[in-house]
C-alpha positions, 0 to 999 in steps of 0.5 A, a space after each residue: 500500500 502507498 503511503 503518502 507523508 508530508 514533511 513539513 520542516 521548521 523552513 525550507 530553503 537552505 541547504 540543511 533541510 535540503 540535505 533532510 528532504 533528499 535522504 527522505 527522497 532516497 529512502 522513499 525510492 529504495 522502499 518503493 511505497 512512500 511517497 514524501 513532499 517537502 514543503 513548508 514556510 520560507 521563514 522560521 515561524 511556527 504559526 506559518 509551519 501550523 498552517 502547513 501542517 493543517 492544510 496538508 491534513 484536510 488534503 488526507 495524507 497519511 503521514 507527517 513528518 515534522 521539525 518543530 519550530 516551537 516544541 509546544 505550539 506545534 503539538 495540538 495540531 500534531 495531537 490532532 493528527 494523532 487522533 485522526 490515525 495519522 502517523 506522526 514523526 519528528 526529527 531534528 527538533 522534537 514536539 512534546 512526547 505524546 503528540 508523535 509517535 517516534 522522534 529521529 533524534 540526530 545525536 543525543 544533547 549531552 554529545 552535542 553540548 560536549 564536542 561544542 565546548 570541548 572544541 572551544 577548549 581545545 582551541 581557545 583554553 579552558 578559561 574561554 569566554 563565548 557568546 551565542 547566536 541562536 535562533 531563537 530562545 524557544 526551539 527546542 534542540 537549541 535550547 537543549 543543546 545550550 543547556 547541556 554545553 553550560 552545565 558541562 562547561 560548569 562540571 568541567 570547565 569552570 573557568 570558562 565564561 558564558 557572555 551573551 546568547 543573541 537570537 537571529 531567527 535562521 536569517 543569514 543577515 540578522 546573524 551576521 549582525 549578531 554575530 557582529 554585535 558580540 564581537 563589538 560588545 566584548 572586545 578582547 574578552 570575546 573568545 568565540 562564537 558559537 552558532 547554533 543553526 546551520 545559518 547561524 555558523 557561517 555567517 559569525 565566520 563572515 563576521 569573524 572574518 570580515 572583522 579581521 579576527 580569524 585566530 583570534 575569535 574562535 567559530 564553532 557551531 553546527 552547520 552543513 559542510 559546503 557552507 562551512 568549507 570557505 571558512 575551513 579552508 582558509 583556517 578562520 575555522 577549525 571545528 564544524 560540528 553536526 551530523 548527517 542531515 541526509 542520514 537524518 532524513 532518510 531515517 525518519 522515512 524508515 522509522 515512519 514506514 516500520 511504524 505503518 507496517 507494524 514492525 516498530 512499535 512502543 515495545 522496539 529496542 531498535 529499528 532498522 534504517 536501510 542502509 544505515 543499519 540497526 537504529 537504537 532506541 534511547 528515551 523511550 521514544 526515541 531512534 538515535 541516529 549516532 554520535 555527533 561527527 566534527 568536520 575538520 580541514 583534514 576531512 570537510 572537502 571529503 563531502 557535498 552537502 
């Protein structure tokens, strides 16, 4: 039976949630009754991914796959879904637990929040002090990811110093600017940056480098390879943090289709993901699709995405 999904992102548009639809589009064709459409707001906005998600629903598909601006305002109509017999399933950013059935988490936080800092340390000492820019308080992984950075930080590093963490939304612009205003804010305090969007990153590598600090004021963060290369290879960035975003999208297609062929239910320990093996379970309702992987100038031009 085909199985027709809707993957509704946080924003559609940059190269992270292409590489998301593109393993989804891999393993809808490997597997051969799925179906997938992309779509979704241009802008991080939770009220405008809501109104996509309703919309697909009252056009009758059977799945939605989601990555969640806001974990909150998003899971009543998630929950709506749920109640209609739609198959829910989350990736990149969660909802709130029970308004999905299984959610693709892409390394756990803690792993995250631990190469962040200890790449800050490795570059720019134990008693470095950093700013962030974000996109915005309330997204989820974000959040979380910052509060495991701190509190590992603070277990592990107590001489280093949190500044200022600055919302940019996942606006290329208004992250520079961000990213410019910590660096004119702080002075020679200013250690690094970290980005925590794929937008974020390389634009506080522009601002880094566009202010003559490259050296001097570490960039570290998450983002995709290709927009991170420039900065990679001219040595202004040393660590580049993530994970597959294809292999991430591509999971959540396979968790979705496992669920609707009865071959992963509540009571799982694992999953199997195509070619990327057996997934396991964490949290209770989890798939971890791995470790965090850092993209360095010894292996970043070994990828395209």
């Amino acid at each position: 039976m085909l199985f027709r999904s809707v993957d509704v992102p946080k924003l559609i548009g940059i190269g992270y949630f292409d590489a998301t639809a593109l393993g989804m589009q891999q393993a809808a064709e490997e597997l051969g009754n799925v179906t997938v459409i992309t779509d979704g707001p241009t802008e991080a906005n939770i009220d405008d991914q809501i109104t996509f998600i309703e919309n697909y629903l009252a056009q009758g598909v059977d799945g939605v796959l989601f990555a969640a601006n806001d974990p909150v305002a998003i899971s009543p109509v998630l929950r709506r879904a749920l109640g209609a017999g739609v198959h829910v399933v989350g990736y990149d950013a969660n909802s709130e637990p029970d308004a999905r059935t299984w959610f693709v988490n892409q390394a756990e936080f803690n792993g995250i929040g631990k190469a962040m800092i200890d790449s800050l340390a490795a570059e720019m000492g134990e008693d470095a002090s950093f700013g962030i820019v974000t996109s915005t308080f309330t997204t989820p992984n974000q959040a979380r990811w910052i509060a495991e950075m701190w509190a590992y930080a603070g277990k592990c590093y107590p001489e280093m110093t949190w500044l200022e963490t600055l919302e940019a939304q996942e606006d290329s612009v208004l992250s520079f600017n961000q990213a410019t205003t910590l660096i004119n804010k702080y002075g020679d305090e200013l250690d690094g940056i970290f980005g925590m969007t794929s937008v974020a990153t390389p634009s506080s590598a522009d601002a880094v480098t566009q202010a003559g600090l490259c050296g001097e004021v570490a960039v570290i963060g998450l983002a995709t390879p290709n927009a991170m290369k420039p900065y990679v290879n001219a040595d202004c960035v040393q660590s580049v943090v993530l994970w597959n975003p294809i292999d991430l999208g591509y999971a959540a297609t396979y968790v979705m289709r496992a669920v609707v062929d009865g071959e992963f239910t509540p009571e799982s320990t694992s999953v199997m993901a195509g070619r990327l093996g057996e997934l396991t379970v964490v949290n209770g309702s989890e798939v971890l699709l791995g470790a965090p992987f850092i993209f360095t100038k010894d292996n970043i031009n070994d990828f395209d995405f």
